[in-house]
N, C-alpha and C positions, 0 to 999 in steps of 0.2 A: 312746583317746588314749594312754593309759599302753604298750600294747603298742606303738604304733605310733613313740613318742620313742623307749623301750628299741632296736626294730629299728635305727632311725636312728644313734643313736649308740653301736651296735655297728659298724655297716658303716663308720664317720666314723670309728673306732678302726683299724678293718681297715688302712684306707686311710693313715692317717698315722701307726701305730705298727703295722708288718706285721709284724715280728721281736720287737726291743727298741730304746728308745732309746741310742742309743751313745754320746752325750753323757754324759745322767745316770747311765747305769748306771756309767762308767768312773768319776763321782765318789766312788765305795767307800763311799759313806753308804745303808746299809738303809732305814734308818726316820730320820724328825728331824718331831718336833711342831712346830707352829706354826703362828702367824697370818700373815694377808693379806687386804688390802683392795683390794675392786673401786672404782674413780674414773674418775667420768664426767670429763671431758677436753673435753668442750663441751656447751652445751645441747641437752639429750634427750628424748625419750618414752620412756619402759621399756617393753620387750617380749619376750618370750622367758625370762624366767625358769626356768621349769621344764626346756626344754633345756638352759640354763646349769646347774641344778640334776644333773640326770642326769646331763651330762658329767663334772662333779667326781665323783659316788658312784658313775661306773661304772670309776673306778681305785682309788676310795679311799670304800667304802662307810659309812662309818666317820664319816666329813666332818660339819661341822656347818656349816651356811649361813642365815647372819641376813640376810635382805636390808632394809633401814631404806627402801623404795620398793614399790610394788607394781607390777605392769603397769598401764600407763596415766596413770601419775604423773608430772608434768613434773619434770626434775632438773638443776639449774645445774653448769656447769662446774667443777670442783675438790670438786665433793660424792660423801663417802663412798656406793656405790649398796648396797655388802654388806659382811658379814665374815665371813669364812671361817677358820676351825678344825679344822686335822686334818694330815694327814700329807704336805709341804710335796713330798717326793721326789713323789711321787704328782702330787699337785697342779700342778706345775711341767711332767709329762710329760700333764696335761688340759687345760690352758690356752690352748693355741692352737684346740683345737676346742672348748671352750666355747665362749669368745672371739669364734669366728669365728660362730658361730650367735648371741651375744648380737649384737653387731655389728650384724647382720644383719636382724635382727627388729628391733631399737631402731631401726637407721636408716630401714626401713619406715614404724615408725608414729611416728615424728620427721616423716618426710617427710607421709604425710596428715596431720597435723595444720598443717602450714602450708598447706597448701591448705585445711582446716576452714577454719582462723583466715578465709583468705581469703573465704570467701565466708558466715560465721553471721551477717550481720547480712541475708541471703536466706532464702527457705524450701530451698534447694536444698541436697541433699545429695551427696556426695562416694563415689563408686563406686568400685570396684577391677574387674578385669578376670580373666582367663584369662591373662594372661600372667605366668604365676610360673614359678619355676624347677620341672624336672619332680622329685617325692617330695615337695616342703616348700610346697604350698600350701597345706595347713590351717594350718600353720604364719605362712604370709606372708599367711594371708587375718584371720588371727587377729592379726596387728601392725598391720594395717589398722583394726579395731575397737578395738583400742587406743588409736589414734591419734585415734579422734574418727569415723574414715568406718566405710562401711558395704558388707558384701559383695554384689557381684554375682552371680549364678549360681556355684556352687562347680566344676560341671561340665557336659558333655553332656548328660546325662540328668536332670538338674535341673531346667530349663526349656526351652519355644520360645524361639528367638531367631534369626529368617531373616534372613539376612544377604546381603550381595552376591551372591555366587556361587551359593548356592542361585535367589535368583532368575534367575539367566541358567541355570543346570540347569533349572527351569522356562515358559523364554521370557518373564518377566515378572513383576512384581510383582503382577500382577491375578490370574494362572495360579495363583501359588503360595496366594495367599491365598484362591482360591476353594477350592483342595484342600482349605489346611488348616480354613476354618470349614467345607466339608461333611462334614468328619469330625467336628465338633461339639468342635475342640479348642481347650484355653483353659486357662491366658492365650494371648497371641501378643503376641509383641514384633517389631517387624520393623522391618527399616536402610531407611532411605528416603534419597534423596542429591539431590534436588529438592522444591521444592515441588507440581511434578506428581503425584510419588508417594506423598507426604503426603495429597495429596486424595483417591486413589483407597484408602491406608490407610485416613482416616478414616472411607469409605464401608461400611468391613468391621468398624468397629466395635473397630479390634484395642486393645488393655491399652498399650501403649506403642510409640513411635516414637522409633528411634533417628537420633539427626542425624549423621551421621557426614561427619564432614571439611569441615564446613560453615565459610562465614565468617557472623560476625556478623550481617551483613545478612541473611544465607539465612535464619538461624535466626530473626531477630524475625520475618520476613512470616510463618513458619510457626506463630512461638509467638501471632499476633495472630489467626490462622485456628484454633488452637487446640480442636476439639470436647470436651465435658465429658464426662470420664470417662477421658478418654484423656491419657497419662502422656508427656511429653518428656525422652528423655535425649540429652546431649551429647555428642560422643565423637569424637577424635582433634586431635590436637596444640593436648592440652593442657600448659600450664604456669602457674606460678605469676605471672607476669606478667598473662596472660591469662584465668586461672578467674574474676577478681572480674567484669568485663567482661562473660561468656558470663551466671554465676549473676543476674545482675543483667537481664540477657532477659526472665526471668522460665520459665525449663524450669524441670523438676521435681528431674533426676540431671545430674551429670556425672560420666560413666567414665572414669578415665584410667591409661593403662597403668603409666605409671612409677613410681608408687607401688610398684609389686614392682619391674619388670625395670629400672630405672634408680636408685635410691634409694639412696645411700653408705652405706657402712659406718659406722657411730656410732663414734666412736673413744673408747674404755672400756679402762685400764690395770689388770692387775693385779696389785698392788705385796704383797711379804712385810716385814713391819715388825717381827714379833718370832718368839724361836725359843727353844724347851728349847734347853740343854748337856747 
């Protein structure tokens, strides 16, 4: 993990300080000590820390970062989230790509945890997807768990999970599923988009059924059919209007993409309050 921040926010450095900055270098001030406080600006989930961390000590190695929160900790608007000590010229040319990576992860698992909230008083749990931005999904799958939810598959090679399109590569959700248990593989999760094809899953015995795009009504006939053993997850156009609604069916997961690809940016200032002469 440690190589893989370092990598990140060298190339994050590349990209937004590719010469020098020309702003603060024309200020003629070398070096100037001092403090500055991070302030949450509305209610949050902390997430990201250790990015945030590295981004400050890959300009200013020297830095000292008290954070008074840890990841996963809820934090009210106008509350101090760190303090920061060290060399303010430095710090001032880290701060927007800190920033933009705290932001980011915070807003993350800000956002699953309104959807938790939404549905704890169900057994159902709250999934994340494959849809992250490409390099920083350990990172977005990790503000996720933060937040109260729980990772879906990290990648390709992680688990089965046959999806639309593969079934029509195979003529059929029957076709494909005979391949895959005569290979003797397992789990299998597989997208079923009827209750038709629920039946002929449950026939194969597969570890979970994904409902995808289903309305309400689709999903209770199928969660009432329901065979033991066999796991029901939720998936597509969810929101927080509607998670309590679906969880409440009584499925096991619901996956929902925008927890990564759609979640705001957490808005977190970070103010300088005092300074050596």
């Amino acid at each position: 993990m440690k190589i893989i921040i370092e990598e990140l926010v060298k190339k994050s450095f590349q990209e937004d300080i590719p010469q020098k900055d020309i702003t603060t270098s024309h200020l003629d001030i070398d070096h100037l000590n001092g403090r500055s406080q991070l302030i949450a600006k509305s209610d949050l989930v902390l997430s990201g820390t250790e990015v945030f961390d590295a981004c400050i000590k890959h300009l200013d190695p020297q830095a000292e970062i008290r954070w008074h929160f840890n990841n996963g900790h809820n934090i009210l608007a106008g509350q101090k989230m760190a303090t920061l000590v060290g060399d303010l010229i430095q710090i001032i040319q880290a701060e927007r790509v800190a920033l933009n990576f705290l932001g980011h992860f915070t807003g993350i698992s800000t956002l699953t945890s309104q959807f938790v909230n939404k549905v704890k008083h169900t057994k159902c749990k709250i999934l994340d997807t494959r849809k992250t931005t490409p390099t920083l999904r350990i990172f977005e799958k990790k503000a996720v768990v933060d937040g109260g939810g729980f990772n879906h598959r990290m990648n390709l090679s992680d688990s089965i999970l046959i999806k639309e399109n593969h079934i029509a590569l195979c003529g059929g959700i029957r076709n494909v599923l005979s391949k895959f248990v005569e290979k003797g593989l397992s789990p299998i999760h597989v997208e079923v988009k009827n209750k038709e094809e629920a039946l002929i899953a449950f026939e194969y015995k597969v570890q979970r059924l994904l409902l995808d795009n289903m309305t309400n009504e689709q999903m209770k006939s199928i969660v009432e059919i329901k065979h033991f053993g066999t796991e029901l997850e939720a998936s597509g156009n969810m929101n927080l209007d509607r998670v309590t609604s679906v969880a409440e069916l009584g499925v096991d997961y619901i996956s929902v993409g925008a927890l990564t690809h759609s979640a705001p940016c957490a808005d977190i200032s970070l103010i300088f309050d005092w300074k050596d002469h």
